[in-house]
C-alpha positions as CSV (number, residue, x, y, z in Angstrom):
1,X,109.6,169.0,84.8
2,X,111.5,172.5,84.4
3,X,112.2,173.5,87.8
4,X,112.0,177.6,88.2
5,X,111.9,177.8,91.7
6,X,112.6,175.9,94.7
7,X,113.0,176.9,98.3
8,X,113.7,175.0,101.2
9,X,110.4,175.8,104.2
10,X,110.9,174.0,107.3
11,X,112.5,171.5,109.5
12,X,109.3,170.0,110.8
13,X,109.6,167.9,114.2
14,X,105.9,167.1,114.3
15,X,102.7,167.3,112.3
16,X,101.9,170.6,113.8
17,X,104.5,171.9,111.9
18,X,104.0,170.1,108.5
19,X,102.5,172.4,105.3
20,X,98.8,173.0,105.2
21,X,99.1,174.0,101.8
22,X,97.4,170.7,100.3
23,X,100.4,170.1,98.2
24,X,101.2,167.1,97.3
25,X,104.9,165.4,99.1
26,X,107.1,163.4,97.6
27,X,109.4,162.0,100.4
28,X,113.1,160.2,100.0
29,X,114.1,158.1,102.8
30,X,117.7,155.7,102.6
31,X,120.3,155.1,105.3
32,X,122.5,157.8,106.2
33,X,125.2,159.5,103.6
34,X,123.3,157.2,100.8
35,X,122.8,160.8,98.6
36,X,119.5,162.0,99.3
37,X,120.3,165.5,99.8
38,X,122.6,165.5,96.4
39,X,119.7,163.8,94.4
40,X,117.3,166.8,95.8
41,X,120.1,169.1,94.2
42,X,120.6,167.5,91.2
43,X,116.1,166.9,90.5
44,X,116.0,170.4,91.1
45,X,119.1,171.9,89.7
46,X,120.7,173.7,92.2
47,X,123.9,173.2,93.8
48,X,123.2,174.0,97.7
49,X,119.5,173.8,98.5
50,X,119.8,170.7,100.3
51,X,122.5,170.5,102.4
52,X,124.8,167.8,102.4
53,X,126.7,167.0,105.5
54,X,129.7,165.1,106.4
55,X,128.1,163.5,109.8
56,X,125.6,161.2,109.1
57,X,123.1,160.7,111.0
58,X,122.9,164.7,111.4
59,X,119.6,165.2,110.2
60,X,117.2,164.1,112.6
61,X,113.7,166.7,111.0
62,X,111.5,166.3,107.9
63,X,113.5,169.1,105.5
64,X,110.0,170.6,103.0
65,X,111.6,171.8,100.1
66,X,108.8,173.4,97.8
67,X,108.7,172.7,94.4
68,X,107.5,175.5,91.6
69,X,104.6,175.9,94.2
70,X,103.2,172.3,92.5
71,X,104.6,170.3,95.2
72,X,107.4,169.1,98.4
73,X,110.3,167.2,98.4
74,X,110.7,165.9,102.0
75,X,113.8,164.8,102.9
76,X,113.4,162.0,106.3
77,X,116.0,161.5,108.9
78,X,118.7,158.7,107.3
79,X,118.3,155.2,109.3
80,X,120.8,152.7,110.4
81,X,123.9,154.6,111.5
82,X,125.6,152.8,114.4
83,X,126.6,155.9,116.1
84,X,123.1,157.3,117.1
85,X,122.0,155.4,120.2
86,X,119.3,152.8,120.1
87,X,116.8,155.0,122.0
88,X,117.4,157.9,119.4
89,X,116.8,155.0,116.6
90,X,114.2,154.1,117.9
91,X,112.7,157.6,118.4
92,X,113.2,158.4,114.7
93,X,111.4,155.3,113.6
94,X,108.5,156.4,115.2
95,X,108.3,159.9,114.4
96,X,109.1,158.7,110.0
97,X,106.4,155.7,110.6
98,X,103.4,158.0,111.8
99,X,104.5,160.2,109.0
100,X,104.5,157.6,106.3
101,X,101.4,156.0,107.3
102,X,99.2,158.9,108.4
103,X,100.3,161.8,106.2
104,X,97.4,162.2,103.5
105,X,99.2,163.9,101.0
106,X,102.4,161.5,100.4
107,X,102.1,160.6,96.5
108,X,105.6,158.2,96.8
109,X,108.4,157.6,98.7
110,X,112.1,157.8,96.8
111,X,113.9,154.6,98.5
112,X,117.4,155.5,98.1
113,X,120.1,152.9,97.8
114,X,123.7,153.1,96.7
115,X,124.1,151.1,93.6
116,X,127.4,149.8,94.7
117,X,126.6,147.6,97.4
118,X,124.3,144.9,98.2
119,X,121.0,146.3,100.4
120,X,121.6,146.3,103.8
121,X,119.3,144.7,106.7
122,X,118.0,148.2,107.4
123,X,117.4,148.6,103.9
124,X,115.5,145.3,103.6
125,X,113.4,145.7,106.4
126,X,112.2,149.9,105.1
127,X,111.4,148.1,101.9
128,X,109.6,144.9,103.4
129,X,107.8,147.5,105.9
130,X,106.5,150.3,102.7
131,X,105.4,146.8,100.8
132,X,103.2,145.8,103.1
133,X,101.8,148.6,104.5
134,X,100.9,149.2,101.0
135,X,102.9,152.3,100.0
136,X,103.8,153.8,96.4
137,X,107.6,153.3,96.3
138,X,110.0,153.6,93.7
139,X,113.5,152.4,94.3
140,X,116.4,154.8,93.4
141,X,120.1,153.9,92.9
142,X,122.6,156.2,93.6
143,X,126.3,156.6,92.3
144,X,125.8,155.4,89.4
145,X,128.4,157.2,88.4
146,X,131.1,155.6,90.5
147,X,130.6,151.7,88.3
148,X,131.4,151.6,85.2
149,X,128.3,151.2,83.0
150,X,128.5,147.6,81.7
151,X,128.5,146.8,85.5
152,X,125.1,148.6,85.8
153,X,122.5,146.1,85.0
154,X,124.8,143.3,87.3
155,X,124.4,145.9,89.9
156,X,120.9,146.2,89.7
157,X,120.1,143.2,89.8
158,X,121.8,142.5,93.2
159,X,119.6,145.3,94.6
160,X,116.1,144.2,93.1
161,X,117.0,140.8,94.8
162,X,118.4,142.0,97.8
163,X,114.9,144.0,98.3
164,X,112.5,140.8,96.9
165,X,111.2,143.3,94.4
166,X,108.9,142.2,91.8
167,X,109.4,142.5,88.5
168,X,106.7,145.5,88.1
169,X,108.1,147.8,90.7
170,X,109.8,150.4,89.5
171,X,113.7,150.8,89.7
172,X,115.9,153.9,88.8
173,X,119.8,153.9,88.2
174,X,120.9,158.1,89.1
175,X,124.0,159.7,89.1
176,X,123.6,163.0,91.3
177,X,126.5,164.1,89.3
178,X,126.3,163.0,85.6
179,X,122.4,163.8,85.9
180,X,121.5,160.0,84.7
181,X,118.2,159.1,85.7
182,X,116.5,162.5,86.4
183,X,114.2,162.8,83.4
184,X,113.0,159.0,84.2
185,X,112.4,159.9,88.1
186,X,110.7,163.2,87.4
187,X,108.3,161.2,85.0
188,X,107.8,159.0,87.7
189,X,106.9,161.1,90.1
190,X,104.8,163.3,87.0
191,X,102.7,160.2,87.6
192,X,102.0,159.8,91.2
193,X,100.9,163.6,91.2
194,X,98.8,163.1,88.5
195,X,100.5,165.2,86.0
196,X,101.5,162.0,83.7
197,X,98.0,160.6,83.2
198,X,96.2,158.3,86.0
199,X,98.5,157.9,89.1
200,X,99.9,155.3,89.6
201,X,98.1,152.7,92.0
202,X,99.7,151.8,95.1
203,X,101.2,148.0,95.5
204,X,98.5,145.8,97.6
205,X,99.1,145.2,100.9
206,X,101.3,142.3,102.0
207,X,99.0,140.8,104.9
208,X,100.8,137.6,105.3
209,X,104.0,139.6,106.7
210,X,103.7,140.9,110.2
211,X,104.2,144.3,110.0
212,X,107.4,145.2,111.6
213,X,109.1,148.8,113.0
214,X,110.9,151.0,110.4
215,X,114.1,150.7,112.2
């Protein structure tokens, strides 16, 4: 996709404040400081739309960032930083779960993980929780850039077991600053909005896992 314009639209703290535009929403959740703001930047070409921030845990709204008018990135509150009490945890668990199980017009949710270590718990249990409540995900590994490449696929590996992903679900290795996988993730998500043929069927619900809290 050639991106010609892209605007950030709101900080939404509630559904009352989501777009009623009918667009479809693409939405990137990881723990905090894993890259999701820089990957926004890099998909849509532009150096400061999404800000970064040194203090993770910072971001505690759903950033809309509009699209070419076709559709949102939405960028959720970063899980698992120790800093942010418990009760705050647990209050931004609640307010990303309603969101990704009630909002009708989430295509796919960007899980974001940094290539260079092994998932973490909160990673595992995000991933275990979208699988079984039977949401389109598409893992995305950041700094790719800081392994060298014939470490890549070693790498990889490590994550897809790490996150007991089958073989069929998709997997992206990106570099928010060489550019590497952003033709591959914009196909992706080409997909899931339809623009790429028919979308993309979401993974079956895993019923013999009791569904557990996002954080």
């Amino acid at each position: 996709m050639k991106v010609n314009q892209a605007e950030f639209i709101i900080s939404a703290v509630g559904p009352a404040q989501y777009p009623a535009d009918a667009l479809p929403e693409i939405a990137l959740a990881g723990r905090s400081n894993v890259g999701k703001s820089s990957l926004i930047n890099r998909m849509i070409s532009r150096k400061n739309l999404a800000r970064t921030s040194s203090k993770p845990g910072k971001t505690q709204q759903l950033n809309y960032y509009k699209i070419n008018q076709d559709l949102y990135f939405v960028d959720l509150p970063g899980y698992g930083y120790a800093q942010v009490s418990k009760t705050e945890r647990a209050k931004w668990g609640k307010f990303i779960e309603q969101y990704i199980l009630k909002r009708e017009y989430l295509k796919l949710l960007l899980h974001i993980i940094d290539l260079r270590h092994p998932p973490t718990k909160d990673d595992q249990s995000m991933h275990e929780w979208l699988r079984a409540n039977g949401i389109p995900v598409c893992v995305v590994t950041t700094k790719a850039d800081k392994i060298s490449r014939g470490q890549w696929q070693k790498h990889l590996k490590i994550i897809r077991e790490g996150l007991g992903m089958d073989k069929s679900e998709p997997i992206v290795l990106f570099s928010s600053e060489t550019g590497q996988g952003k033709d591959e993730l914009w196909s992706i998500i080409e997909q899931h909005i339809g623009w790429g043929g028919q979308e993309t069927e979401p993974p079956a619900p895993d019923t013999s896992a009791e569904k557990s809290e996002v954080l």
